[in-house]
Legacy VTK file of the C-alpha trace (Angstrom):
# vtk DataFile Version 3.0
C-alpha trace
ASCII
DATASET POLYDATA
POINTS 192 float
13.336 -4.376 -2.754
10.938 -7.425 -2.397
9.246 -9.598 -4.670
5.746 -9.230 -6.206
3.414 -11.571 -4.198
2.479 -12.791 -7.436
3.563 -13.972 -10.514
2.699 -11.335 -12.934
1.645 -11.752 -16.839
0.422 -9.527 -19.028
-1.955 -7.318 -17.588
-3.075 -8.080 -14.309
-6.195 -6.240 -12.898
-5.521 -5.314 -9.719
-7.315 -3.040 -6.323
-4.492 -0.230 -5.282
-5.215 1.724 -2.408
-2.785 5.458 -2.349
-3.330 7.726 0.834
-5.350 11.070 0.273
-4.936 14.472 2.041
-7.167 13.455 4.023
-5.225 10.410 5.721
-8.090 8.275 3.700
-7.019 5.415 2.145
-8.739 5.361 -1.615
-9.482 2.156 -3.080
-8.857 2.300 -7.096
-8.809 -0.380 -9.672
-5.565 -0.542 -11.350
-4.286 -2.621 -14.301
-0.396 -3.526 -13.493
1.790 -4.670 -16.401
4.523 -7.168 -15.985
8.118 -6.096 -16.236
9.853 -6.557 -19.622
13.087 -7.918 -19.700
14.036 -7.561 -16.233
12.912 -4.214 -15.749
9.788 -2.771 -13.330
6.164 -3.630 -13.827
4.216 -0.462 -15.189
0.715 0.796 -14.966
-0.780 4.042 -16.461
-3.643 6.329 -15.145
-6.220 7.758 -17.476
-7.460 11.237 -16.318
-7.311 13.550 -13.050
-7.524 10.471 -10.754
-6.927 10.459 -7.085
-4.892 7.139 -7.835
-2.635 9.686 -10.192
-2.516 13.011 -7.640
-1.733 10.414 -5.022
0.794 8.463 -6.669
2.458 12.272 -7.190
1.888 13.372 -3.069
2.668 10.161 -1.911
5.256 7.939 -3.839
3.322 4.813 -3.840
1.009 3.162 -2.818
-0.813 -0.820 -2.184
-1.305 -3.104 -5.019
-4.105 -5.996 -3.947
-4.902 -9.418 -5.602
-8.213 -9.766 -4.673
-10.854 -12.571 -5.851
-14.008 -10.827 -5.216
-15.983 -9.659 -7.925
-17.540 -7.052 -5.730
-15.138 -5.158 -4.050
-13.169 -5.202 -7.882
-16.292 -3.545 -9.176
-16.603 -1.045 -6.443
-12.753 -0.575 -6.789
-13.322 0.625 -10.802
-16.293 2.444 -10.703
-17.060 4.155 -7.269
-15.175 6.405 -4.998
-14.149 4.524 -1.964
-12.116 5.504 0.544
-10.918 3.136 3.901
-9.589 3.618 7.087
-6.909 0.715 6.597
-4.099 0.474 3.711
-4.671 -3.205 2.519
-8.226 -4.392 1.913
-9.987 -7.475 4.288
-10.711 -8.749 1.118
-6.973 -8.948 -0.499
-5.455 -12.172 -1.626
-1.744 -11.007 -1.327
-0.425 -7.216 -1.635
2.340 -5.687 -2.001
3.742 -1.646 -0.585
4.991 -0.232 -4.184
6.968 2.847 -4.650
5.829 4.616 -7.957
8.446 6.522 -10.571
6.243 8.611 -12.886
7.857 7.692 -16.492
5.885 9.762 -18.972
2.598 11.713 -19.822
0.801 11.601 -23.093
-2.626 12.094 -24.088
-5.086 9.981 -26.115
-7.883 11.801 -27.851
-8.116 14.312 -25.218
-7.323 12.483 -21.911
-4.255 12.716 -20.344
-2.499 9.536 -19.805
0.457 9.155 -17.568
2.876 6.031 -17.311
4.465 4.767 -13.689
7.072 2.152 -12.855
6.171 -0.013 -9.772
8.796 -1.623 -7.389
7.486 -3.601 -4.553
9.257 -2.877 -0.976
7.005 -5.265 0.786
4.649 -7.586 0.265
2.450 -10.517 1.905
0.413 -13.711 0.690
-2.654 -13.467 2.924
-4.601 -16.802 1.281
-2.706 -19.263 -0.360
-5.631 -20.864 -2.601
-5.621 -22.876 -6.152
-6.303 -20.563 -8.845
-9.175 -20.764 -10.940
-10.867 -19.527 -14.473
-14.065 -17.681 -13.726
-15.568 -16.952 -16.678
-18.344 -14.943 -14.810
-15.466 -12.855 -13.162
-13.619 -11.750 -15.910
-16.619 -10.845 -17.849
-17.448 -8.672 -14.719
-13.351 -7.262 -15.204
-14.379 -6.096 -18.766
-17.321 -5.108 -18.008
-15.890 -2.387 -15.676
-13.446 -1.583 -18.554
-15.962 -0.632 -21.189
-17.880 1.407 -18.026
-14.744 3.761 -17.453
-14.300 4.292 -20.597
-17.889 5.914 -21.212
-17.115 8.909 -21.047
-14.031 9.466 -22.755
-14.338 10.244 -25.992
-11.496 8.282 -27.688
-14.754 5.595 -27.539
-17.849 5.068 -29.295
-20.560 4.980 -26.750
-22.784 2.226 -28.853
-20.343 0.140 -29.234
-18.931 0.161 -25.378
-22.689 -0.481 -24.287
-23.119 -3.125 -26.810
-20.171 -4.582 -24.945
-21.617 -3.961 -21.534
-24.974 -5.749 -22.450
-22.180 -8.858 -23.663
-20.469 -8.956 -20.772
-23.494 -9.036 -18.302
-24.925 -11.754 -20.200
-22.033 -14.187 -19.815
-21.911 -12.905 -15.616
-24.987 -13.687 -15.075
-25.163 -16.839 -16.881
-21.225 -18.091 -15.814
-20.710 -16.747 -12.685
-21.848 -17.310 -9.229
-23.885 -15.453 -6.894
-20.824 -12.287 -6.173
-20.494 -11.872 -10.051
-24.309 -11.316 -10.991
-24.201 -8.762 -7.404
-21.237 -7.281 -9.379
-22.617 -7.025 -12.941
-25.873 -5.845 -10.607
-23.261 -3.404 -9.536
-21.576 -1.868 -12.571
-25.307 -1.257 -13.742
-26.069 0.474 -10.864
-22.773 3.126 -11.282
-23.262 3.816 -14.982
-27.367 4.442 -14.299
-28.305 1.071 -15.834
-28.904 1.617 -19.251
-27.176 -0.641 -21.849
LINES 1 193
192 0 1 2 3 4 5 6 7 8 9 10 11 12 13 14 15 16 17 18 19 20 21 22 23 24 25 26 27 28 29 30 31 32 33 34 35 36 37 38 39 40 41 42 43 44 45 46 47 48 49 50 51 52 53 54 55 56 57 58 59 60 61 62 63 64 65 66 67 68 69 70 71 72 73 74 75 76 77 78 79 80 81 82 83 84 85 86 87 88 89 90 91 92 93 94 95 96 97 98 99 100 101 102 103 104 105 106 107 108 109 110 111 112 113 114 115 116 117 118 119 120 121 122 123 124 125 126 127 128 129 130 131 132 133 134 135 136 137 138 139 140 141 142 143 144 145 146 147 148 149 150 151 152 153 154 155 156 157 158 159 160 161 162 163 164 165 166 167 168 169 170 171 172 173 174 175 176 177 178 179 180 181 182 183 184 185 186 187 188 189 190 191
């Protein structure tokens, strides 16, 4: 097994791309949880997701670090599909085989847990990390959009949370993080 290309903590927000029947790669956001004593890191899928059927056809998949507010928004909220397995845009990646764990459901929507063990993995750009504000407002902000529908959530309060977290993109991040925020508008038909 290899080594995560990373140093994991928490929850990181990741891009995964899993191969579809159609020899497609789809690119999916996907929130990977650092290992607990010792054991593997562990993510969960919410719904009838490609990212879920694939995991189940295929065995795996490729977990991305990427910096780009865009392509993390168009990750979450759109269906995307690519040619190649790892992304122009990633940082590092890493090849992960997936163990399906568990399957429970919250309020309705069926929630299933994987382990992730990295086989392979790369460090594409080496660069000093940094605190975005602007970014990570964007990373919530594509939170509270998937969860619109689901009805574990109250709608009011997810797009009171949406109008928040635009508000602190636009006026903290840079020119990719108010495209993004433009974005996330754009895929949940703009009104907040």
């Amino acid at each position: 097994m290899a080594e995560w290309p990373v140093a994991l903590r928490g929850t990181t927000e990741t891009v995964v791309t899993t191969r579809g029947p159609n020899d497609l790669w789809n690119v999916a956001a996907l929130g990977i949880r650092a290992p607990e004593d010792g054991g593997a890191a562990t993510a969960t899928t919410w719904g009838n997701t490609r990212t879920r059927r694939n995991f189940h056809r295929e065995g795996g998949g490729y977990v991305q670090f990427v910096s780009d507010p865009v392509v993390f928004v168009d990750a979450a909220l759109s269906i995307r599909e690519e040619h190649e397995r790892v992304l122009d845009a990633a940082d590092a990646w890493a090849e992960v085989e997936v163990e399906h764990v568990g399957t429970d459901d919250d309020d309705g929507t069926r929630r299933e847990n994987w382990e992730l063990r990295p086989v392979e993995s790369e460090v594409v750009r080496a660069s000093p990390a940094t605190i975005n504000r602007g970014f990570n407002a964007v990373v919530e902000a594509t939170v509270a959009a998937s969860r619109l529908d689901v009805p574990a959530y109250d709608t009011e309060t997810l797009r009171e949370r949406l109008r928040f977290f635009a508000d602190v993109a636009r006026k903290c991040g840079g020119e990719r993080e108010r495209e993004a925020i433009q974005r996330v508008r754009e895929c949940v038909d703009g009104e907040w």
